[in-house]
C-alpha positions as CSV (number, residue, x, y, z in Angstrom):
1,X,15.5,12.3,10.7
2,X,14.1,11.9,7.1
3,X,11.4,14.2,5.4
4,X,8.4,13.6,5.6
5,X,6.8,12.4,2.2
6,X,3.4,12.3,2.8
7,X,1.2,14.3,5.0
8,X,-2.6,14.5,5.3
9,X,-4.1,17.2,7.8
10,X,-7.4,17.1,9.3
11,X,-8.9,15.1,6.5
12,X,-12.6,14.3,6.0
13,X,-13.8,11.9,3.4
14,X,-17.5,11.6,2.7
15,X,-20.0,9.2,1.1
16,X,-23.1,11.4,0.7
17,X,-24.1,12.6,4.6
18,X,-21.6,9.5,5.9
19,X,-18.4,10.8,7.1
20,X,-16.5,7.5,6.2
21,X,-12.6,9.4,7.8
22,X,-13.0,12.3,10.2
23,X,-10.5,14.9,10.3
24,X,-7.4,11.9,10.0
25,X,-4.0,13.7,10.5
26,X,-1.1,11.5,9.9
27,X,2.9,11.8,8.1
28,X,4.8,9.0,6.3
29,X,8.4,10.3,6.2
30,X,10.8,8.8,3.2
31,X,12.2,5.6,3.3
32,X,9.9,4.3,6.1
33,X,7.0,1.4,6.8
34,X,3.9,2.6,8.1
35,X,0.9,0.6,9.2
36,X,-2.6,1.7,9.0
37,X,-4.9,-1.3,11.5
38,X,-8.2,-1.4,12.2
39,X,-11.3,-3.3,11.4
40,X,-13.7,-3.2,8.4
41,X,-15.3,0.0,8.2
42,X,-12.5,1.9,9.9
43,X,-11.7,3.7,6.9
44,X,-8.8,2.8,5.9
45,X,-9.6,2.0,2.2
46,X,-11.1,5.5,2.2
47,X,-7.7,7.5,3.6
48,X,-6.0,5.2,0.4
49,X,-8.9,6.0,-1.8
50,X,-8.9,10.1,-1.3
51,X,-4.2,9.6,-1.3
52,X,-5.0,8.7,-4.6
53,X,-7.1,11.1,-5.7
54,X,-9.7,7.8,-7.1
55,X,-12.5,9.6,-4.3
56,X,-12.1,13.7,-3.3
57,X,-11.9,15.2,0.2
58,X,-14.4,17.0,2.0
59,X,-12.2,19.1,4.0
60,X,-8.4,19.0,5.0
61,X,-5.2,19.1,2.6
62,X,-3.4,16.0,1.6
63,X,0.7,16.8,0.4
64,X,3.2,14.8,-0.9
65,X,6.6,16.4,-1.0
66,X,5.7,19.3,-0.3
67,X,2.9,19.2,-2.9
68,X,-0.8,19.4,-2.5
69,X,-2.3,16.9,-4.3
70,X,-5.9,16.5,-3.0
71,X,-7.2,18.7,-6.1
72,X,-5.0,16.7,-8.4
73,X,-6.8,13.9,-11.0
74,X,-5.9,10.2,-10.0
75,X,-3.1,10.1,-13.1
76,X,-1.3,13.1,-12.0
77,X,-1.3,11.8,-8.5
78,X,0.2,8.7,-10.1
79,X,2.7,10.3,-12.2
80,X,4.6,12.0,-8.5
81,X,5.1,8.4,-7.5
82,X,2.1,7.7,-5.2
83,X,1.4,3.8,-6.8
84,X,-1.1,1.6,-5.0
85,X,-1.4,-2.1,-4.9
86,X,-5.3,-2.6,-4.0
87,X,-7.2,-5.0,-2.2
88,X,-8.1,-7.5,-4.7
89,X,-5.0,-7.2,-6.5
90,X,-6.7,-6.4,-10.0
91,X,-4.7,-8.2,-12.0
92,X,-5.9,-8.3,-15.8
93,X,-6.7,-11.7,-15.7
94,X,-6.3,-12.4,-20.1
95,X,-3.1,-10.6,-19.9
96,X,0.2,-12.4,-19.8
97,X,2.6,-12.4,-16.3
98,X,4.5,-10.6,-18.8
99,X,1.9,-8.2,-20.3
100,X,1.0,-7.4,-16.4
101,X,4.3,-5.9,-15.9
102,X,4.8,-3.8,-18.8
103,X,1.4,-2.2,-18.0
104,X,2.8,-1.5,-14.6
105,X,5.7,0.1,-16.6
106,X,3.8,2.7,-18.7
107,X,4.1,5.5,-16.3
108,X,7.8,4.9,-16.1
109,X,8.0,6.3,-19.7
110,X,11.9,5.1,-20.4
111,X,12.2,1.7,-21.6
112,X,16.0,1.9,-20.7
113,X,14.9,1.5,-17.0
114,X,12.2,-1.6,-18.3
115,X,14.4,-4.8,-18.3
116,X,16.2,-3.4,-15.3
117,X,13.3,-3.4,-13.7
118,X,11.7,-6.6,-14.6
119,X,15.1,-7.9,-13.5
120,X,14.7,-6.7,-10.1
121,X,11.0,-8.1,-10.1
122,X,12.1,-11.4,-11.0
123,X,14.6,-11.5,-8.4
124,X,12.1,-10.4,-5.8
125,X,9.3,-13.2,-6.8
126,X,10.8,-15.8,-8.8
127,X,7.7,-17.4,-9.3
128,X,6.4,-15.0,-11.9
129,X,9.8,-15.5,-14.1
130,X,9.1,-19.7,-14.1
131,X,5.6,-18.5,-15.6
132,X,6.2,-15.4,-17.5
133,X,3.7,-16.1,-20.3
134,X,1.2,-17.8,-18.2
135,X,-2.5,-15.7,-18.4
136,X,-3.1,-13.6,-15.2
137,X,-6.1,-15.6,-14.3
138,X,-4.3,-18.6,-14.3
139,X,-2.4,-18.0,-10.9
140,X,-2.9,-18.8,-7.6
141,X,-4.0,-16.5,-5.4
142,X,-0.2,-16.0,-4.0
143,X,1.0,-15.2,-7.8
144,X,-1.6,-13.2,-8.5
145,X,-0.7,-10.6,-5.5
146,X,3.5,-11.1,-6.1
147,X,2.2,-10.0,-9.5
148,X,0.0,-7.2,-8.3
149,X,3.1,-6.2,-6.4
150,X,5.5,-6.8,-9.2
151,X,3.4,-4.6,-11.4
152,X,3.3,-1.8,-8.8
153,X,7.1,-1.7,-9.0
154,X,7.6,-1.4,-12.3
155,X,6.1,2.2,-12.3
156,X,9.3,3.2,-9.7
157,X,6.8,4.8,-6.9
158,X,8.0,7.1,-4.8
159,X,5.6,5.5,-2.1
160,X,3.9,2.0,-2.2
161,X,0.5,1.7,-0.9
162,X,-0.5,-1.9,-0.2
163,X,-4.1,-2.5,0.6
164,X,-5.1,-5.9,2.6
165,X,-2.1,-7.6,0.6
166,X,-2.7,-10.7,2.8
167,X,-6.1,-10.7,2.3
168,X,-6.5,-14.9,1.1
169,X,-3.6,-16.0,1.7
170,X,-2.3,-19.1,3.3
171,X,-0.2,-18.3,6.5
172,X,3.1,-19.8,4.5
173,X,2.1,-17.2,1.9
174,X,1.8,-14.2,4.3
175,X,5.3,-14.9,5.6
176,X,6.8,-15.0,2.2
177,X,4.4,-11.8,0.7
178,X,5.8,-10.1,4.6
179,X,9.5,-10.9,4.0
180,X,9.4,-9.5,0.5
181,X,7.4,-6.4,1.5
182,X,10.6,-5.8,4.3
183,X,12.8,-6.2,1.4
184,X,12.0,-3.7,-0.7
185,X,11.4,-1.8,1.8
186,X,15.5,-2.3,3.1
187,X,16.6,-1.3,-0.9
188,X,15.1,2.2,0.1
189,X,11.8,2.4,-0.6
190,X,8.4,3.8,1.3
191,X,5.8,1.6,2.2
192,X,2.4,2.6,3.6
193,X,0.4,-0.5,4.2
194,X,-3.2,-1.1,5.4
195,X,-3.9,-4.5,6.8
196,X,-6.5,-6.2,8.8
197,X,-3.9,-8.9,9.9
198,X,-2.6,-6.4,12.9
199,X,0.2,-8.4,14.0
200,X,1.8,-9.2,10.8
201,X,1.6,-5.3,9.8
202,X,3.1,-3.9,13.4
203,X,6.0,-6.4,12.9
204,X,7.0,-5.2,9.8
205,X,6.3,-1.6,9.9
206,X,8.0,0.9,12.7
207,X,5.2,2.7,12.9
208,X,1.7,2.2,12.8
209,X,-1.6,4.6,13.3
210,X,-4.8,2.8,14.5
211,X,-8.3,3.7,13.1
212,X,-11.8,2.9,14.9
213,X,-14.8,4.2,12.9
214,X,-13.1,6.8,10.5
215,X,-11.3,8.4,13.2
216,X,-7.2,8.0,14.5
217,X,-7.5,6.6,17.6
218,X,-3.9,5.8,18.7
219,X,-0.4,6.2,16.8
220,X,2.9,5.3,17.7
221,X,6.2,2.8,17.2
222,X,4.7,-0.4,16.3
223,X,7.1,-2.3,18.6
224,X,5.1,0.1,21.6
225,X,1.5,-0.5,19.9
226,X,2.3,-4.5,20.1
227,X,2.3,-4.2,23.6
228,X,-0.5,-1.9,24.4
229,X,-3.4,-3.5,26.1
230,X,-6.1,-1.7,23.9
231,X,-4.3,-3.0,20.9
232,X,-3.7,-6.1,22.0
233,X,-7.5,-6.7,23.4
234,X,-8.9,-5.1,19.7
235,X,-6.6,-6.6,17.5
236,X,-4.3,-9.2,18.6
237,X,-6.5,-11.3,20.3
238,X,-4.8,-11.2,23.6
């Protein structure tokens, strides 16, 4: 079994009196896909939010190898490998495909590993090659997450955190975005993703936890949380 990479324990986020996660325990072990499901409001964006040290925790400890990292300022987070691709995408739209990347590259810190790395970008969303020089802005909403993705790469994470990457998407588009997320995460790398689309993400990942209203509700093999009734009647629309 491989070590675990992440782990949060008994965390609370707050906004003010509103408890927005409620003591959310949960691991991510290396070199897997993890889901995170659940509706608007479940808190979700929160649990990525306080991983990243971009909101703090009211209670709990969040590590990552080993490390804590819940007292840690959002760059230092960044700089262990913890990148995260957010809902959105924020691009910088009057930046270059090009100029994107390398932004996504200034963590790395070695321009040895740079072209190598655009290299394996390109390979993974041709699209952004054919328009290299094209303003951000100027994409479709596909290219602009490919890029958002792309970008994330670039920095090496130890862990990618995708949030709602499907979110305005065509269904053509989701399949493509789905089959490149499996990808990289076959060359070796650990995805955590958080997606509204529950079926898509429980396909992909292998395991999945289920938030209702900032609590975990239900965790297991995705294969077994496609075929529970609860899921399916919440989520999957059967």
């Amino acid at each position: 079994m491989s070590e675990i990479l992440l782990e949060l324990n008994d965390v609370t986020v707050c906004y003010g009196s509103v408890e927005a996660v409620r003591r959310l325990s949960m691991k991510v072990r290396s070199r897997d896909f993890v889901a995170m499901i659940g509706a608007n409001g479940a808190g979700k964006t929160s649990t990525f939010s306080a991983i990243s040290a971009l909101i703090p925790i009211a209670r709990g400890e969040i590590r990552f190898m080993g490390r804590r990292i819940d007292r840690m300022e959002a760059p230092n987070v960044a700089r262990l490998g913890i990148v995260q691709v957010p809902e959105g995408r924020r691009i910088f739209p009057f930046l270059t495909i090009m100029e994107n990347l390398k932004v996504g590259a200034f963590l790395q810190g070695q321009k040895d590993r740079t072209e190598a790395n655009l290299q394996r970008v390109f390979s993974l969303f041709p699209d952004l090659k054919a328009r290299l020089y094209a303003k951000g802005g100027s994409l479709s909403g596909g290219q602009q997450q490919m890029l958002a993705v792309g970008r994330a790469l670039m920095a090496e994470p130890e862990l990618l955190m995708l949030d709602e990457p499907s979110l305005g998407l065509s269904p053509l588009l989701v399949k493509q975005l789905a089959r490149r997320l499996r990808q990289i995460n076959d060359e070796g790398m650990t995805l955590l993703l958080v997606e509204q689309n529950a079926r898509i993400a429980l396909r992909l990942a292998g395991y999945g936890y289920v938030m209702e209203n900032g609590e975990l509700t239900l965790e297991g093999p995705s294969n077994d949380l496609l075929q529970d009734s609860a899921v399916k009647k919440a989520f999957l629309g059967t």
